[in-house]
Each structure stands twice: as C-alpha cells, then as structure tokens.
TORBA-681356 format. One record per residue (C-alpha): residue in three letters; residue number from 1; x, y, z. Coordinates in nm, 2 decimals, always signed. Last residue first. Example, Ala and Ser with C-alpha at 12.3 -4.5 7.8 and 13.67 -1.06 7.14 Angstrom:
TORBA-681356
   residu   num        u        v        w
      SER     2    +1.37    -0.11    +0.71
      ALA     1    +1.23    -0.45    +0.78
//
This chain:
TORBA-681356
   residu   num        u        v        w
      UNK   412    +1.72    +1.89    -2.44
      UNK   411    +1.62    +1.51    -2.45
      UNK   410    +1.30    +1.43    -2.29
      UNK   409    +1.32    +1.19    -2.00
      UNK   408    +1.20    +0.82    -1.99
      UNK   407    +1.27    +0.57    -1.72
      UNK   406    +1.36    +0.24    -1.68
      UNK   405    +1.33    -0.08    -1.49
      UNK   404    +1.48    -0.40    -1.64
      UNK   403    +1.28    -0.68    -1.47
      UNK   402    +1.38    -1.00    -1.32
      UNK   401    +1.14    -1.32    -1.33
      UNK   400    +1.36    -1.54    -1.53
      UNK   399    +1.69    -1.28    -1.66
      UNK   398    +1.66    -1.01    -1.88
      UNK   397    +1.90    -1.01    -2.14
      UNK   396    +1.94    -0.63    -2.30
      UNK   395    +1.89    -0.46    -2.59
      UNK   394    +1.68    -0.11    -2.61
      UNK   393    +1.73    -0.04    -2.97
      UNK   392    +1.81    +0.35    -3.11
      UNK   391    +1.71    +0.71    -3.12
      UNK   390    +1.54    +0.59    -2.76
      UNK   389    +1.86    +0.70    -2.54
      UNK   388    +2.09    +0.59    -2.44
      UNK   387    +2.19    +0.36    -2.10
      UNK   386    +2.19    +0.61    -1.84
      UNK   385    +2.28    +0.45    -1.49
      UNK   384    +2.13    +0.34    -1.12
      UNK   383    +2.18    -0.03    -1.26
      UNK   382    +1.84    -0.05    -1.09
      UNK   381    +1.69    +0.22    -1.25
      UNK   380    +1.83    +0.21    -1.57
      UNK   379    +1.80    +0.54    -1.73
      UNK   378    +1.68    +0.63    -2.09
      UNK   377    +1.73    +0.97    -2.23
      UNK   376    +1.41    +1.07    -2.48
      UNK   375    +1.38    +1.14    -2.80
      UNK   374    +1.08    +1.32    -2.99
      UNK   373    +0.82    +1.25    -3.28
      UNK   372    +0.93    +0.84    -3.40
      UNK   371    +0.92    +0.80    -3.01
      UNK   370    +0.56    +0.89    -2.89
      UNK   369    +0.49    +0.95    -2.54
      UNK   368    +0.07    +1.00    -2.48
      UNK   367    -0.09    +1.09    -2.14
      UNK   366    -0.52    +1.09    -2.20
      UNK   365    -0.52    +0.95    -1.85
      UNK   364    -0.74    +0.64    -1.92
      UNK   363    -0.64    +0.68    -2.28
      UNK   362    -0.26    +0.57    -2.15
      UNK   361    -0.09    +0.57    -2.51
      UNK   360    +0.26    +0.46    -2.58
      UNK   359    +0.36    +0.53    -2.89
      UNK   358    +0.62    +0.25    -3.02
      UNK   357    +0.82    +0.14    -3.36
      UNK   356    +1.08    +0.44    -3.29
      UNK   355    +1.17    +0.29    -2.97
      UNK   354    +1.27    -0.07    -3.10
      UNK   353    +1.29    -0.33    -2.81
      UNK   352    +1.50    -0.57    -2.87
      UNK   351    +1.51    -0.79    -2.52
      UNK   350    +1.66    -1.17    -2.49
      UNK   349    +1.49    -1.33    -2.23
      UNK   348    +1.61    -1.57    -2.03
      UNK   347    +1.43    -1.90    -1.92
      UNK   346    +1.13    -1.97    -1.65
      UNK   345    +0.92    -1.69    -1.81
      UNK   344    +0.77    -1.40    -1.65
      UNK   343    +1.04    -1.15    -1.77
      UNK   342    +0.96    -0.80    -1.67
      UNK   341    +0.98    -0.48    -1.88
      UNK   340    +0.90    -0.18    -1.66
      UNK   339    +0.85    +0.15    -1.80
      UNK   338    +0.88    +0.46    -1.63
      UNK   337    +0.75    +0.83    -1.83
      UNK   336    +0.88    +1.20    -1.82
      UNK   335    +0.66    +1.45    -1.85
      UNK   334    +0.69    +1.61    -1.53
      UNK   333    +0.44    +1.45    -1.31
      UNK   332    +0.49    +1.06    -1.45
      UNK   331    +0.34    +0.83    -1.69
      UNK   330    +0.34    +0.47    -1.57
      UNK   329    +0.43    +0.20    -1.83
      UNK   328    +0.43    -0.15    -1.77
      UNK   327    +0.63    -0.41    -2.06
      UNK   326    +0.53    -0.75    -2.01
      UNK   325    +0.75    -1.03    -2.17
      UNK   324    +0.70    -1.41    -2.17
      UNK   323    +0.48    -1.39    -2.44
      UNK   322    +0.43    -1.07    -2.53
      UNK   321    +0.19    -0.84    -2.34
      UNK   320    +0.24    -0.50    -2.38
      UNK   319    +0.09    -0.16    -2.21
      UNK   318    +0.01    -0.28    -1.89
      UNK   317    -0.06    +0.04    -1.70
      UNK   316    +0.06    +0.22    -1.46
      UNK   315    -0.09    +0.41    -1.14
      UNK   314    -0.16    +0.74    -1.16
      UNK   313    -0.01    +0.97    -0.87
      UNK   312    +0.10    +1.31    -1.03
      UNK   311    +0.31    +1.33    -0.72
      UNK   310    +0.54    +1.07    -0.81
      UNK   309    +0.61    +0.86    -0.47
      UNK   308    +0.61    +0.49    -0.67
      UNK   307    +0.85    +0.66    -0.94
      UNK   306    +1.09    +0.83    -0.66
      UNK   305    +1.07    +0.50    -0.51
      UNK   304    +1.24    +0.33    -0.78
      UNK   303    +1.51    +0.63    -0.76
      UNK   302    +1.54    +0.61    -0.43
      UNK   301    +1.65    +0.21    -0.46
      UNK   300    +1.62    +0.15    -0.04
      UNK   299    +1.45    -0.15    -0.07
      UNK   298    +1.67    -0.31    -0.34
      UNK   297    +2.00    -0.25    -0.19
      UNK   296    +1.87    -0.34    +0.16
      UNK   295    +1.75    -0.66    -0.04
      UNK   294    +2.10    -0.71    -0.12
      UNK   293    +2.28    -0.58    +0.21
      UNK   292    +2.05    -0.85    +0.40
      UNK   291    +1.78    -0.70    +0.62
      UNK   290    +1.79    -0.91    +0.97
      UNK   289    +1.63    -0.63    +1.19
      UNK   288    +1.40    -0.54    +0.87
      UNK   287    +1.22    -0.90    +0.98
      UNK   286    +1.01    -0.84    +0.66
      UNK   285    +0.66    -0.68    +0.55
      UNK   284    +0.78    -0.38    +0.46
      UNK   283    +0.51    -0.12    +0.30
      UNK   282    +0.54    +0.06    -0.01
      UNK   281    +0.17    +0.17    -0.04
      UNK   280    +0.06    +0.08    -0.42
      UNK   279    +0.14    +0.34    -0.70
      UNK   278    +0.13    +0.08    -0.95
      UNK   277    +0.50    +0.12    -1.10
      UNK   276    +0.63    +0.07    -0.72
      UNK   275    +0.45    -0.19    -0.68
      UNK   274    +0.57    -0.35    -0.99
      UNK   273    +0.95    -0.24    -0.87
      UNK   272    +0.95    -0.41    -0.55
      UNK   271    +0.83    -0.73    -0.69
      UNK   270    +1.01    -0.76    -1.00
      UNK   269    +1.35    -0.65    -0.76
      UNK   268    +1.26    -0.92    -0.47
      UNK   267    +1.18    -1.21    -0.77
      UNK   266    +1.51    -1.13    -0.94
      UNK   265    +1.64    -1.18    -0.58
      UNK   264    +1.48    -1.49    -0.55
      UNK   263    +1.18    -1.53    -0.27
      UNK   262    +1.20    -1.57    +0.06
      UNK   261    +1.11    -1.31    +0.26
      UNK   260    +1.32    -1.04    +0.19
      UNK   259    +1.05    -0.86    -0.04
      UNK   258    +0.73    -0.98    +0.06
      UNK   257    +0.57    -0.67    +0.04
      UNK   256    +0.23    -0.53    +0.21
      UNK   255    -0.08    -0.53    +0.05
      UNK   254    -0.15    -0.36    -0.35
      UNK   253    -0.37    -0.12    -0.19
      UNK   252    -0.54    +0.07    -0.43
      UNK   251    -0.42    +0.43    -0.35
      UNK   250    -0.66    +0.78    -0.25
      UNK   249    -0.53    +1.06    -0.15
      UNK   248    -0.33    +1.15    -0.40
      UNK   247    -0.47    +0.95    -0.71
      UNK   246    -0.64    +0.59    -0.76
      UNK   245    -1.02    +0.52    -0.90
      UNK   244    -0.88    +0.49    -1.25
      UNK   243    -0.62    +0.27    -1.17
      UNK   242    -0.88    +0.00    -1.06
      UNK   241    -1.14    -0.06    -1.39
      UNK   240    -0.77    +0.01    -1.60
      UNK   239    -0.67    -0.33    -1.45
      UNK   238    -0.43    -0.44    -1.20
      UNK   237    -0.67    -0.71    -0.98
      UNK   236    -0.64    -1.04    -1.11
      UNK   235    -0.35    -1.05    -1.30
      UNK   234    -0.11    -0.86    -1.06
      UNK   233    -0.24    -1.02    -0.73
      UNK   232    -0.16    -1.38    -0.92
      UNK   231    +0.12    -1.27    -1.03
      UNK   230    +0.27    -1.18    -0.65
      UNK   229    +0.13    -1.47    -0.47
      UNK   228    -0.23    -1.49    -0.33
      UNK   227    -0.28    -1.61    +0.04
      UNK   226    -0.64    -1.72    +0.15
      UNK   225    -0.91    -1.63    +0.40
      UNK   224    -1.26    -1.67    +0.35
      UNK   223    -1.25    -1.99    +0.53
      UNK   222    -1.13    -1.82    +0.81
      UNK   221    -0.78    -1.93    +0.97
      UNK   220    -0.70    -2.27    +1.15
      UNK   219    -0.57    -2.40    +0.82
      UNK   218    -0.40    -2.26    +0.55
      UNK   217    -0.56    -2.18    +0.20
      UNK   216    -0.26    -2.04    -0.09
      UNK   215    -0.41    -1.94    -0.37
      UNK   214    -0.18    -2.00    -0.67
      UNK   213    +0.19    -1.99    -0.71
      UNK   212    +0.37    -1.72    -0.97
      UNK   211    +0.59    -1.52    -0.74
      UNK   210    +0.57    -1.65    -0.39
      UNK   209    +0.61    -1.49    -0.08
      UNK   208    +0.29    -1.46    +0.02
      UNK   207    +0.00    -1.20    -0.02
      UNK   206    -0.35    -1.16    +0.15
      UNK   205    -0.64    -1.14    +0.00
      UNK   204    -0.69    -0.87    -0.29
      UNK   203    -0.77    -0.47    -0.36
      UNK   202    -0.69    -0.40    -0.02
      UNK   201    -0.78    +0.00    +0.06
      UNK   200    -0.60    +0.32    +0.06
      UNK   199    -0.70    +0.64    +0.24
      UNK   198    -1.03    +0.60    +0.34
      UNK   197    -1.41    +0.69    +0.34
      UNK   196    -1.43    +0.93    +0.02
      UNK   195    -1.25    +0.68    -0.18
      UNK   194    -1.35    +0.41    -0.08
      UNK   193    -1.69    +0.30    -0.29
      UNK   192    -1.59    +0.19    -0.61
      UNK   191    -1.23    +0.09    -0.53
      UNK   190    -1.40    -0.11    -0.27
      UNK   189    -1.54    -0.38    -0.49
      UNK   188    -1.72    -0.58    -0.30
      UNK   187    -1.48    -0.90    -0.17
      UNK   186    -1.13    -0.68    -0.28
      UNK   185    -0.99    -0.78    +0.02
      UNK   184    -1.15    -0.58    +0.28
      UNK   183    -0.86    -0.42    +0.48
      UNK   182    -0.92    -0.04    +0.45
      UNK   181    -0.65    +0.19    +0.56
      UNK   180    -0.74    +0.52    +0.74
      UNK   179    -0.47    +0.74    +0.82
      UNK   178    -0.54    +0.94    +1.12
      UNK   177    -0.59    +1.33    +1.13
      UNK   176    -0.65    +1.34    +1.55
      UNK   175    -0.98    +1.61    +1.54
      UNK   174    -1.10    +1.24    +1.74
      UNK   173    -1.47    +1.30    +1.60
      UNK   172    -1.31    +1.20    +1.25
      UNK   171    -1.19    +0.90    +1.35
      UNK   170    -1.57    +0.81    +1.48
      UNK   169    -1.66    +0.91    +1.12
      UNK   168    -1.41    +0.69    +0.93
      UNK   167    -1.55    +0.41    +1.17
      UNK   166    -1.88    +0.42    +1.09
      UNK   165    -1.78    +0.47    +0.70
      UNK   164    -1.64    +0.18    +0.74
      UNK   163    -1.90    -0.03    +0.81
      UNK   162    -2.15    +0.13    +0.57
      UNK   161    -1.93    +0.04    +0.28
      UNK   160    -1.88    -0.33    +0.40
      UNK   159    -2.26    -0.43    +0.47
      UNK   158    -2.26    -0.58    +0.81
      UNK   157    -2.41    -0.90    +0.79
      UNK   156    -2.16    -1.11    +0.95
      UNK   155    -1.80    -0.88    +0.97
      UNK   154    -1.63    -1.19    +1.13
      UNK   153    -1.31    -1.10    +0.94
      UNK   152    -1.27    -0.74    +0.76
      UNK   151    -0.94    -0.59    +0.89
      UNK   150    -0.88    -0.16    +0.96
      UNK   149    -0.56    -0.08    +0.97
      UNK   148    -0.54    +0.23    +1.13
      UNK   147    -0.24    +0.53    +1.11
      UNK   146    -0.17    +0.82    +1.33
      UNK   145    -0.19    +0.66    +1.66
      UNK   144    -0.12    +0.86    +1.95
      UNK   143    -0.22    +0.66    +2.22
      UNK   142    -0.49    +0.92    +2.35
      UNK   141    -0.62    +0.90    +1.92
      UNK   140    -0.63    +0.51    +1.95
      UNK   139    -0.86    +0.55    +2.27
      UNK   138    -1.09    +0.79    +2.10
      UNK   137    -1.14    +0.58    +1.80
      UNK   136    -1.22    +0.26    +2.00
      UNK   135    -1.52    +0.45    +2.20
      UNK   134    -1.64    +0.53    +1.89
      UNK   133    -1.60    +0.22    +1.69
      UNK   132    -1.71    +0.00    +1.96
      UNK   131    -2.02    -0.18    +1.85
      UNK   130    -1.82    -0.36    +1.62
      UNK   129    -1.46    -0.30    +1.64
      UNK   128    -1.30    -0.68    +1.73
      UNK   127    -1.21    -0.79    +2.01
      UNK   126    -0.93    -1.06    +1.93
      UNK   125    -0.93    -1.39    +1.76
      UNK   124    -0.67    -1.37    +1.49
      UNK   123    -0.91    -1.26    +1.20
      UNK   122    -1.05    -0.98    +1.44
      UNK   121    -1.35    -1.04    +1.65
      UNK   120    -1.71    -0.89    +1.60
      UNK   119    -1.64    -0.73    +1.28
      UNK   118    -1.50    -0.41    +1.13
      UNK   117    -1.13    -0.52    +1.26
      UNK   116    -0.86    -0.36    +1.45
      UNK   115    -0.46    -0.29    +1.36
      UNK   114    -0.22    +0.02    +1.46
      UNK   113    +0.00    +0.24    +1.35
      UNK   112    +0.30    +0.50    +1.45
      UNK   111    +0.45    +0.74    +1.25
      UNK   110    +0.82    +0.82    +1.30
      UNK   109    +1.04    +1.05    +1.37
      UNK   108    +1.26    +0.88    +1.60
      UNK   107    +1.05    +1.04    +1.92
      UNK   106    +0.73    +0.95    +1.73
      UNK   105    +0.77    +0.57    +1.76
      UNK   104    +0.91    +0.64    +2.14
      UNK   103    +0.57    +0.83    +2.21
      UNK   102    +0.38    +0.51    +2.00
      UNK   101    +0.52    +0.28    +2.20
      UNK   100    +0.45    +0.41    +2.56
      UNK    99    +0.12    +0.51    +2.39
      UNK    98    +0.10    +0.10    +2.37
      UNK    97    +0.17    -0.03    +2.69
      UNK    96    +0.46    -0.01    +2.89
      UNK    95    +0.44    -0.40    +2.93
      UNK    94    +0.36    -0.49    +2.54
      UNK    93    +0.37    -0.83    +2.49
      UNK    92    +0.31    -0.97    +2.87
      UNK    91    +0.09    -0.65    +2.94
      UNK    90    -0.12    -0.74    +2.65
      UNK    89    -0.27    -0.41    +2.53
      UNK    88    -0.63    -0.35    +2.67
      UNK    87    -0.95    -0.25    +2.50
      UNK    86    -1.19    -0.05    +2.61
      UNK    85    -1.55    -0.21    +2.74
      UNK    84    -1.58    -0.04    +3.09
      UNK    83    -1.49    -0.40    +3.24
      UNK    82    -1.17    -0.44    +3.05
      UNK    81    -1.22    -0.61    +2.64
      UNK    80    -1.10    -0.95    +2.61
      UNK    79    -0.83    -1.12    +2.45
      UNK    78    -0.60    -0.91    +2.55
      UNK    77    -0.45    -0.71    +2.23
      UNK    76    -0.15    -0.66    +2.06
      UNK    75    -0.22    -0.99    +1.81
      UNK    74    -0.32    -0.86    +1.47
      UNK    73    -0.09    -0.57    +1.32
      UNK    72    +0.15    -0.31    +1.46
      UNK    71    +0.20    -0.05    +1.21
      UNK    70    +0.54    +0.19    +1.18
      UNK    69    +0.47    +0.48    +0.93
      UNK    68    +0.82    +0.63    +0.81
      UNK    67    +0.95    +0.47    +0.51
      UNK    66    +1.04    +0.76    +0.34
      UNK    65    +1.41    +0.74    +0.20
      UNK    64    +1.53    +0.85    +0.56
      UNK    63    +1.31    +0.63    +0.75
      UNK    62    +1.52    +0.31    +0.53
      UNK    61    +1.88    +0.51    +0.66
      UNK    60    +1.99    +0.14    +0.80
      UNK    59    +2.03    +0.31    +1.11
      UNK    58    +1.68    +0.43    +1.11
      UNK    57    +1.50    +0.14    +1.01
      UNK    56    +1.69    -0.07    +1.20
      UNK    55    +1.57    +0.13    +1.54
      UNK    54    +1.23    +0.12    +1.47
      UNK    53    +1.27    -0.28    +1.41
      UNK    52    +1.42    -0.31    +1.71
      UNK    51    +1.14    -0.10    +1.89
      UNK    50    +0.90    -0.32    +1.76
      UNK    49    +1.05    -0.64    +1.85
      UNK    48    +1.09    -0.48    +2.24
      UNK    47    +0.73    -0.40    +2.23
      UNK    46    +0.56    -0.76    +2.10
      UNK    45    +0.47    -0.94    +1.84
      UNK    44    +0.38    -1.32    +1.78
      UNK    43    +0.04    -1.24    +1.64
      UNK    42    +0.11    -1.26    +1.25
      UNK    41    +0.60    -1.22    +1.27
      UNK    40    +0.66    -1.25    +0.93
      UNK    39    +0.38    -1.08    +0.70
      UNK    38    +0.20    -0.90    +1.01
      UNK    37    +0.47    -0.68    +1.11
      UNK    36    +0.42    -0.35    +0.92
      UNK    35    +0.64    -0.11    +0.81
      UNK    34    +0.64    +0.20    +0.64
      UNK    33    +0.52    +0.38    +0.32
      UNK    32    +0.24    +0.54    +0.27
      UNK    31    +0.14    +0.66    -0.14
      UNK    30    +0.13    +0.99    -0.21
      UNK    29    -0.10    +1.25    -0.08
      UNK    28    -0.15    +1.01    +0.20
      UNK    27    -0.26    +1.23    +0.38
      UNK    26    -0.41    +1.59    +0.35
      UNK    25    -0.77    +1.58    +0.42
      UNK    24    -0.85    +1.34    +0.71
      UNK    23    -1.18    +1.14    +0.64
      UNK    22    -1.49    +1.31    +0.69
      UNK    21    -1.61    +1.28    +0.33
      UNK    20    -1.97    +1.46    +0.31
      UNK    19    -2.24    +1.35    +0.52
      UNK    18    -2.23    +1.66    +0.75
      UNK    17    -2.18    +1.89    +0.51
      UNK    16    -2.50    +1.78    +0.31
      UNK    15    -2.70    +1.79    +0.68
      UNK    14    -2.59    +2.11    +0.78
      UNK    13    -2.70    +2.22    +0.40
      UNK    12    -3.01    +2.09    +0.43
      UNK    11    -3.07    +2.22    +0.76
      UNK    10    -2.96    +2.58    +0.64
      UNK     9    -3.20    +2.55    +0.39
      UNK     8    -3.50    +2.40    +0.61
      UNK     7    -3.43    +2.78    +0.83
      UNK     6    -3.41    +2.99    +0.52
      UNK     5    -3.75    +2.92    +0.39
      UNK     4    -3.97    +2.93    +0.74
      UNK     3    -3.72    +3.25    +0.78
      UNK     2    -3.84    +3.41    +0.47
      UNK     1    -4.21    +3.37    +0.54
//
C-alpha cells in the first residue's frame, strides 16, 4: 500500500522538477554587455568584420570594462537548411565557419553569440527555428555559443510563451549554460512571462538612432516591424509595471545602443546613461572599428557602468517630471543612490535643484533617501568629479538633450 503511494509521489515530483525553469542558473547576474552587429551592419556581416571588431574591443580596452559577449545577428546563414536539416554558415561570409569564430572569440576572452528566430524564417529571410529547436540547440552548443538571440518574425500561430520555452528546454538538453535573450518586442507582455524562460527579453521594436522621432516603418521588412527612437522606447515601455519584473538574472531588454551612430553627443551621453540607470543590457550596436575618442569617452565611462552593473539590480525610476526636465533615480547595493537629470527640451536648461526640499521614495522597492535627515557627497559622472554635497543647491546648465549624471553617497 505504501509503495502504490510513494510511487505517484515520486512521479509528481519528477514531473514538478521537470517543468520548473531550465534556463542556465548563474548568468546574467547583471546585466550583458557586448556587441552586436545588427544596428549598422543587418545582414551584410561576415568573419573578417567580426574579428575586427573583436580586436577593437580589446585594444581600445572596451572587453576590459565588461563588454565581453560578441553576437552575430541576422544574415550568417545559407538560405537553406543542408540535406540532414542543420543549418549551414555562408561559406562566402564566414569561410572557416562559425566554431572557427567562436574558438578565436573565446581565445581573446570573449563570449561568443549568435542570432535565430522562433518562427518559420527569420526577419531577414533565413531558416528559421521552428521544428528545429532541438537539433538547432545542439549545433550552437558544438560551435561554442554561449549566448542566443532568439527573433520573433514569421512566428504564425505559435503562442510566444510556449515558443520559447521550447527552445529554453532544448538549451538546456545541451548541459552548455547559454544565455538566452528573448526578441519579441514587447507584442504580449513578456515581462510577465520571461522570467523563468530567459535571461533578458525586448520590451519594444527595434531602436534607431534618433532621440525624440516617432516609429520609423521601412520597406521590404515585416509589417509588424518598426524602429522606435530613444524617447519614444523610454515613454512607452519604462514604467513601475516593467522594473518590477527585473533583478539578477532577469533584465528588460532596453535593445541594443545607438550610441556612435549618429546622433549628437548630448544625445550619445542621455542615451548611454538612461540605459545605464534602467539596468538594460549595455550592448554596442556601432562600427566599434571606427569608434571616435568622444563616444570611446562615453562608452567606456566605468563609473556609468558601475551604476548599470550594480549588483542590487533594480532598475530606476522616473521620480520627477518637470517640463523639460526629468530627474531618474536608481537606488543602488550599498546605500548610495544615481540620479539622472536630463533635458528633453530644444533650449538650455538652467538646473536648481534644492536637496533639502526632496525624499526620494521608490515604493516599488521600499528604498527611501531623504535630504532634510542626512547628507550625502554628490559626484558627477561624466565630469568624473565631486561637485558637493546635498547641504546645498545642485546648479548647473544642462544643455538640449544632455543629462547631468550623478550619484549619492552618505557623508561620514
């Protein structure tokens, strides 16, 4: 009688393990940062642009401030699958083939990624995962890959959840702990439902380098697909409904920056430093083989990424809206806070803010910093300086879509 008990237990409990999270434990216990080349280069990639780009990164020391993962996005496939169903790298793009890349990835210490879609074909064109997730999985794993991108075009009526979850579990069979990034867009909500199936996921369509423009539609893509500039991914999608859903392990995905590409160097710095602020991946999306020494400057800021990497990971906040000012505030691991004030408006603006007059209170979080009760050192980020403390006024002139960058420490 006992074992006619026992015996549907142990089932049960086979079963719950079974369906529980199989993602890899242990990644992405802050946000990833790396490169990836969709934002300038789309399909036209190939081995030796990769491996110029790996070699910038290092001798322009941006692996040694943690940009370290190295994805290659839509476009390194044939368009077909081979006769046994696998998928082939395009021998004109990438002649030694892709583990060839990933081993020389790995040799400069380096993580290397790759790109595939949920659906039939992938937004370019290409085979897409469907029906292959298994036999996909195992390949990436004999490459080497330690991160996937994982894209949402001709999905039909798969229902987005239960897609990804297929291919979280066929990762899993590998045993190769892979990085699972989730390209949906934000179409159903996948801060909901992510969290146990992958790493970080796309809380928006895709970015372009503009600051303030609105949806940009181009043609020969889907008809899903547009471009959203920097505001308009900030408005739409940085509320308290996402931030609660991010932590280590976890990270609304933000998509890859545009810094370098175009826009003004305030715009560069706002950019850089909202991501940063909302614990989004930090990846590159320029030609880092033609970095200027500006946005170098900018990219390589380690105490702006010291703020996006906090271990505490919450992601901030907008804590004042006033006219053409914003202040952001992101409470980080040791008690100190960052606050970004950013000018949205086409003209100077001339900045008072009086410390004592504030508390800052993330309820989300339960994290409080009140002024009138304590004082705390202010540093400029970008100026890489201490500028006071909050006993006094915070006066400055902020310049059209610049930020000043700060953050709070208690005074001993």
């Amino acid at each position: 009688m006992k074992k006619l008990i026992l015996i549907p237990f142990i089932v049960l409990l086979l079963c719950t393990s079974f369906a529980y999270s199989q993602k890899a434990e242990g990644l992405a216990q802050t946000p990833p940062m790396g490169w990836n080349s969709w934002n300038t280069f789309a399909t036209n990639i190939s081995e030796e642009l990769v491996i110029g780009v790996v070699d910038s990164m290092v001798t322009m020391g941006l692996r040694d401030v943690g940009y370290n993962y190295i994805v290659i996005d839509d476009g390194w496939m044939m368009r077909e699958r081979d006769a046994a169903g696998n998928l082939v790298a395009d021998p004109e793009k990438f002649p030694h083939g892709i583990k060839y890349l990933a081993d020389y990835v790995h040799s400069k210490g380096m993580k290397f990624g790759i790109y595939n879609c949920a659906g039939t074909h992938t937004c370019g064109g290409y085979p897409g995962g469907r029906g292959h997730e298994y036999q996909d999985a195992l390949l990436y794993a004999s490459w080497g890959v330690d991160f996937l991108k994982y894209d949402w075009c001709s999905h039909g009526n798969l229902t987005s959840d239960a897609a990804y979850t297929t291919m979280r579990d066929a990762l899993h069979e590998t045993g190769r702990p892979i990085l699972f990034s989730i390209c949906e867009w934000g179409d159903t909500e996948p801060w909901l439902w992510a969290e146990d199936i992958g790493h970080m996921w796309r809380i928006s369509g895709d970015i372009y380098p503009c600051f303030d423009c609105e949806d940009r539609h181009d043609d020969g893509l889907p008809t899903q697909w547009s471009a959203w500039g920097v505001m308009r991914i900030l408005n739409m999608r940085s509320n308290d409904t996402l931030r609660r859903h991010a932590h280590p392990g976890a990270w609304n995905d933000f998509d890859m920056m545009e810094v370098g590409n175009g826009m003004s160097l305030a715009e560069d710095r706002t950019h850089f430093a909202l991501w940063s602020m909302l614990a989004s991946p930090l990846m590159l999306g320029n030609d880092v083989r033609k970095t200027s020494k500006q946005t170098l400057e900018i990219l390589k800021n380690k105490e702006i990424i010291a703020v996006n990497q906090d271990k505490l990971g919450i992601q901030a906040f907008r804590y004042m809206k006033d006219g053409a000012l914003e202040v952001w505030a992101k409470p980080l691991h040791d008690g100190s806070w960052a606050l970004c004030f950013m000018n949205t408006g086409s003209s100077p603006y001339n900045l008072n803010f009086h410390w004592n007059k504030q508390t800052i209170r993330d309820t989300e979080f339960n994290k409080e910093i009140s002024f009138a009760k304590s004082i705390y050192k202010v540093r400029d980020l970008y100026a890489k300086k201490d500028i006071g403390t909050t006993k006094g006024i915070l006066s400055a002139t902020i310049a059209s879509h610049d930020v000043l960058m700060v953050t709070l420490k208690p005074k001993k």
